[in-house]
Structure formats: structure tokens, C-alpha cells
N, C-alpha and C positions, 0 to 999 in steps of 0.2 A: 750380100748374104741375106738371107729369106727364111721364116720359118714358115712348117705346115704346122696352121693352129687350127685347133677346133675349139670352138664358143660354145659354152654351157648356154644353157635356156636364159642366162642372166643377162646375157651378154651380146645378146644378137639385133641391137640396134644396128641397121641399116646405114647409118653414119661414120658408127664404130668401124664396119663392115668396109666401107667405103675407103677410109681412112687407111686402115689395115693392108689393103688390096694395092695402096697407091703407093706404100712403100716397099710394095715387092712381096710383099707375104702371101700365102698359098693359103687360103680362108675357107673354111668349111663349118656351119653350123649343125649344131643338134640334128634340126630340121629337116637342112636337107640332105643327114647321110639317115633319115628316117628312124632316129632313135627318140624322139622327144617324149619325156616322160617315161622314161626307162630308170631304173635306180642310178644311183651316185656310180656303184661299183661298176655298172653297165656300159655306163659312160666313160670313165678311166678305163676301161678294158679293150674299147672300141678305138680308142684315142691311142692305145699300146697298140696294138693291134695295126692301124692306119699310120702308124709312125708319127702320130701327131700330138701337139704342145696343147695341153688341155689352155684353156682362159677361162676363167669364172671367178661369180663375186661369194659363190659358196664356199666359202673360206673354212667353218670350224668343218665341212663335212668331210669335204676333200682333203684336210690337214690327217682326220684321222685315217682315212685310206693311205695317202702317203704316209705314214709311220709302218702300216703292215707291209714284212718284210716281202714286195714285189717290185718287178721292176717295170717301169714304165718312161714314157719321152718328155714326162716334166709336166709341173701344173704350175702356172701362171695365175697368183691369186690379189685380187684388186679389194682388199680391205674398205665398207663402208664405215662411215663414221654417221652418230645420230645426229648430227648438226650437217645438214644436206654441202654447205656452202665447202666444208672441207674434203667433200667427195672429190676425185678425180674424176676429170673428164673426158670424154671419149680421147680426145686431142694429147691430153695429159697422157694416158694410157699407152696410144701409140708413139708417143714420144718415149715413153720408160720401157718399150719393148727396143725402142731402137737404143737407146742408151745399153741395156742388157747385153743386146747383140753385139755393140761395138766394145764391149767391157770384154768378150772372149770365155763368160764365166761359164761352164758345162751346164745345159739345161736339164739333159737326159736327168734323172731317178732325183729331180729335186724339188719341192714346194718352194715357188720363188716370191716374194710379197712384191708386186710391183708398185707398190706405193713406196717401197725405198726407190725405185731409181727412177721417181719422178724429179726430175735437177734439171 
């Protein structure tokens, strides 16, 4: 099983990228569907739109979009912390996307924190 994700501006290290790619997922950033620096909303709408699993570390923004009542393919959200060393890391990341995946939990119309299913 595979998702198609699209990377926010946050999220589009080349590693991540790499990573992501290597376990079957369908990878598509900002960038290159030529939206970069388009609003929050613009972005969630593009990602509906393209049938794809938002990723990003814009956590309060995209919290508040997922609350207004629409429907979209899921946001995948990677919580920083101010103390650097508690951040997940790219590896972490796609480890907790594969953990999600194999957990069977419906992605579609949901804000998922993936800093829980880093295990």
C-alpha cells in the first residue's frame, strides 16, 4: 500500500523525498505541482483536488482549515518541538507514515499528528 502525498514548503528535503519514494509512496511537492507560496487554503484545495495526503510541519494552520467543515484526503502533521533534539526525523517520519499505513486507520477528512505513530 502507497500513498499520494504532497509536501508543504516545510517538508520538502530531498532525503525526506528520497525516503518517502523508497517506500512506495507517490511524492509530489509544492514545488513541483507549481504552487509555492500560494496560501494555506490553496494548498489543502490542490492536495483535494489531486487526491493527495497533505505532509507538513504547519501544524496550528492547517489544524484550523481541517476543523472547517470540508472535505479533503487527510493532513499529515509532524509537530516541532523547541528543543531541536526532540524533533523527528526524516527517517522517523517515514517510519510513522508506514506505521499509519499498516495500522489501516482512514486517512481521508482527518488531521493526523504523526509524531504519535513514531514507535
Amino acid at each position: 500500500m502507497s500513498l499520494a502525498l504532497l509536501l508543504d514548503e516545510d517538508s520538502q528535503a530531498k532525503y525526506l523525498i528520497s525516503l518517502l519514494k523508497a517506500a512506495g509512496h507517490d511524492v509530489q511537492t509544492i514545488n513541483e505541482a507549481g504552487i509555492g507560496g500560494v496560501s494555506d487554503d490553496a494548498v489543502l484545495d490542490y492536495a483535494t483536488q489531486q487526491s493527495r495526503v497533505l505532509l507538513t510541519r504547519n501544524c496550528s494552520d492547517f489544524l484550523d482549515l481541517h476543523q472547517v467543515p470540508f472535505a479533503h484526503s487527510g493532513i499529515l502533521a509532524v509537530y516541532q518541538d523547541a528543543e531541536p533534539a526532540k524533533n523527528m526525523s526524516y527517517r522517523a517520519i517515514a517510519t510513522a507514515i508506514g506505521n499509519l499505513e499498516t495500522s489501516g486507520v482512514p486517512i481521508a477528512n482527518q488531521f493526523i499528528v504523526l509524531n504519535q505513530w513514531n514507535y
